[in-house]
C-alpha positions in Angstrom: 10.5 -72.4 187.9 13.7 -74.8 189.1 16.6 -72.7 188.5 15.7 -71.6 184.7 18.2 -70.3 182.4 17.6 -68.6 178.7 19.8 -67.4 176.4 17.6 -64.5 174.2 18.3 -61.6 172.4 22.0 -60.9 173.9 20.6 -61.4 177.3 20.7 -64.5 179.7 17.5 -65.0 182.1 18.0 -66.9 185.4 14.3 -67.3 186.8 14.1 -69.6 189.9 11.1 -69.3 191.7 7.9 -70.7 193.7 4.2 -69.4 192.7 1.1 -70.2 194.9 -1.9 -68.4 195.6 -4.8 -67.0 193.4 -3.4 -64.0 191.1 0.1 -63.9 190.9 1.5 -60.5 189.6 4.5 -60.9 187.4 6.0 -57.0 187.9 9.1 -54.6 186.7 10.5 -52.6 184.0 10.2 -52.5 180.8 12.2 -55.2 179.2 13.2 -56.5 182.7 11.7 -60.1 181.2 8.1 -60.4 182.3 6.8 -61.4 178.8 9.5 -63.7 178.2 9.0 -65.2 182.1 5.2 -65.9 181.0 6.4 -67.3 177.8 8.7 -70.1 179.4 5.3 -71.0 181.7 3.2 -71.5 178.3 6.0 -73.1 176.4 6.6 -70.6 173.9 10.3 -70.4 174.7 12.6 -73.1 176.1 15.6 -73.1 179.2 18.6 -74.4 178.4 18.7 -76.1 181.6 16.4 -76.0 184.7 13.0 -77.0 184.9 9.2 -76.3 184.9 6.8 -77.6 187.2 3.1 -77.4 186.8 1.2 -79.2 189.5 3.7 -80.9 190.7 4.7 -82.1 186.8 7.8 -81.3 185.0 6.3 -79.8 182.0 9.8 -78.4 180.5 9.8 -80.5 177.5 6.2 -80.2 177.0 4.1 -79.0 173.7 2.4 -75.6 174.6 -0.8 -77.5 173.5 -0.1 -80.2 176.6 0.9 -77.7 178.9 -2.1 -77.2 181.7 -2.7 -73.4 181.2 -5.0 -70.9 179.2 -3.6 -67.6 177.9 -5.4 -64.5 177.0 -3.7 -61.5 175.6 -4.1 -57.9 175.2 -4.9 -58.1 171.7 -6.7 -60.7 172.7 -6.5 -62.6 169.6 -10.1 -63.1 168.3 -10.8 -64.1 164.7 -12.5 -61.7 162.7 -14.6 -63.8 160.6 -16.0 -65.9 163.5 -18.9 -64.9 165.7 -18.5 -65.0 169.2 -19.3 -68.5 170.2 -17.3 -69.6 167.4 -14.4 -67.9 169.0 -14.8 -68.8 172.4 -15.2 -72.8 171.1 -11.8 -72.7 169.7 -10.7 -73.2 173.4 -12.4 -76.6 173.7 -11.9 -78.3 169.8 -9.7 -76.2 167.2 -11.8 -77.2 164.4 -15.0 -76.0 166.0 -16.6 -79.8 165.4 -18.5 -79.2 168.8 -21.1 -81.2 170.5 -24.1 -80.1 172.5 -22.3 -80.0 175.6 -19.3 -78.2 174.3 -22.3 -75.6 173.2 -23.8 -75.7 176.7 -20.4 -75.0 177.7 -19.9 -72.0 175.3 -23.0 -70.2 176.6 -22.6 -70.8 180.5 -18.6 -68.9 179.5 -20.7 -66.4 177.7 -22.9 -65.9 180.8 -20.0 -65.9 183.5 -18.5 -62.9 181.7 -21.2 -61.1 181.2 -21.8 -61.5 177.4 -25.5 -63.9 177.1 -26.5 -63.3 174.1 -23.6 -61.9 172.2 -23.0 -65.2 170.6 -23.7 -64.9 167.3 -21.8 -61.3 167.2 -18.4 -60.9 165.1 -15.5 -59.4 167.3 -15.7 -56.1 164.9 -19.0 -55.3 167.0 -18.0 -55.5 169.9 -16.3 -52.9 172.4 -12.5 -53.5 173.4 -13.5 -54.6 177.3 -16.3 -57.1 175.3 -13.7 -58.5 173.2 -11.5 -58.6 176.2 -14.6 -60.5 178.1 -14.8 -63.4 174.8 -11.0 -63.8 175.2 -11.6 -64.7 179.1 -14.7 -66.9 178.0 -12.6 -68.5 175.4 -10.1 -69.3 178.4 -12.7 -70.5 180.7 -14.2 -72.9 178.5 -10.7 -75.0 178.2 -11.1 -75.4 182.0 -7.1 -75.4 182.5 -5.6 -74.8 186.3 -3.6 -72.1 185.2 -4.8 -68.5 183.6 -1.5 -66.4 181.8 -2.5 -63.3 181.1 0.4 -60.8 179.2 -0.6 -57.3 179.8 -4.8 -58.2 179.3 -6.0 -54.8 180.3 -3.3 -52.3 178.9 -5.5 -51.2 175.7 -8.3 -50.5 178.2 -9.2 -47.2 179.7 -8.8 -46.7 183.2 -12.9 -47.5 184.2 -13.0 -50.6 181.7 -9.6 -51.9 183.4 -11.3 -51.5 186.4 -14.5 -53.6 185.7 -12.3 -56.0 184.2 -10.1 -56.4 186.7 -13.3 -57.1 189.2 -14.3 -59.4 186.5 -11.0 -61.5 186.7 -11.1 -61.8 190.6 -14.8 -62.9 190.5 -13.9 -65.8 187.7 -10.8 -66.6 189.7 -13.1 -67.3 192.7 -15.6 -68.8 191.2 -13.3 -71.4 189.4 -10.6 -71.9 191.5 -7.5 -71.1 188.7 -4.2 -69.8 189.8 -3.8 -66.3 187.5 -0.1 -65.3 186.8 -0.7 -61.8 184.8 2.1 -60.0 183.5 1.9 -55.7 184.1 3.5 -52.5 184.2 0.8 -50.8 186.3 1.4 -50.4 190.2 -2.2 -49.7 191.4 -3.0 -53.1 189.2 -0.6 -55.1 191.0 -1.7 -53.5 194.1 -5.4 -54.0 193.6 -5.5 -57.7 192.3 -2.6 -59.5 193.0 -1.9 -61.8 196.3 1.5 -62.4 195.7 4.1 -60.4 193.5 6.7 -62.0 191.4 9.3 -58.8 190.4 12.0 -59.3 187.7 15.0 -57.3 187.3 17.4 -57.5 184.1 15.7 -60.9 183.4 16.2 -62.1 187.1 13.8 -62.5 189.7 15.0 -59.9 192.8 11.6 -60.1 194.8 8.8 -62.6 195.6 6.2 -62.9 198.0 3.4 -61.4 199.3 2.1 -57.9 197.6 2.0 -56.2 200.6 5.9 -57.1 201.6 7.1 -56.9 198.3 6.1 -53.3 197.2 7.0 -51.8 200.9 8.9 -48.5 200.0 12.7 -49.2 200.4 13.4 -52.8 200.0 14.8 -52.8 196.2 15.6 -49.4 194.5 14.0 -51.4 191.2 10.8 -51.6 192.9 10.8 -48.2 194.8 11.5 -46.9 190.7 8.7 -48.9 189.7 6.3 -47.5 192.0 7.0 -44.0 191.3 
């Protein structure tokens, strides 16, 4: 983010910042603009001036469709009336006209998250961490550098969030993407995050490395977050 600026809701965000490693944790209060910072990345929302770089691309003027990332969500927004593999093919063709390697495709992101043979299941079947697992399948299979994930494990209790989280840094490994995950919870950040990105009053105050960045004492923001 290249010296961002956003006008929203009576409040001006100034985001200029670097990310690099494998899971980026996007920290801070609520309403300190963590949402809104993951929303500029995917396109959802657009700077008055500055820009956006994805792999080296300006992307700033570019249709959230084009932009190089997958996005799953705490709701995780599965459709009701489609089964499983259905769901998790909308990530590779919108209207579902898949071939036989997009199928292969489907059950291999089934198998990496732990759901073989859960296919042919509607979302209404499933357990919250399972639906959470097809929205991370569903992400997988559009084979995009970068993963946003908005709060993915908040509706989770605390031994689901666990697993889950273990889940994300084995598919992060495995694949390679760069994870930028928005939460509220310190012992999250802590546990899965190599590098900390932590807003303030929609500005960024900190960046860097988890370990330097949460150190007792270096913002009164983040000491407050930690609690």
């Amino acid at each position: 983010m290249d010296n961002v600026r956003l006008d929203r809701g009576g409040q001006t965000f100034h985001i200029d910042v670097r990310m690099s490693g494998s899971i980026t944790a996007v920290a801070g209060a609520s309403g300190s603009g963590k949402t809104t910072f993951l929303h500029l990345i995917a396109g959802f929302e657009t700077p008055r001036s500055g820009r956006i770089l994805l792999t080296g691309k300006d992307v700033t003027d570019l249709h959230p469709a084009d932009r190089p990332v997958s996005l799953v969500f705490q709701d995780n927004n599965l459709f009701a009336h489609l089964d499983i593999a259905r769901n998790v093919g909308l990530g590779i063709n919108p209207s579902l006209r898949l071939t036989a390697e997009d199928e292969r495709r489907i059950d291999e992101a089934l198998a990496r998250t732990g759901l073989a043979g859960y296919g042919g299941r509607l979302p209404g079947t499933l357990s919250g961490g399972e639906r959470q697992r097809a929205a991370f399948a569903r992400a997988l299979v559009r084979k995009r550098p970068y993963l946003l994930l908005d709060e993915p494990f908040a509706a989770l209790d605390p031994g689901l969030r666990l697993a889950m989280g273990d889940l994300l840094r084995e598919l992060q490994a495995e694949t390679g993407v760069m994870v930028v995950m928005v939460t509220h919870l310190p012992d999250e950040v802590e546990r899965l995050a190599e590098r900390v990105v932590f807003l303030a009053r929609g500005t960024v105050v900190a960046s860097g490395p988890t370990d330097e960045i949460l150190r007792r004492g270096m913002l009164p923001e983040i000491d407050a977050f930690m609690g």
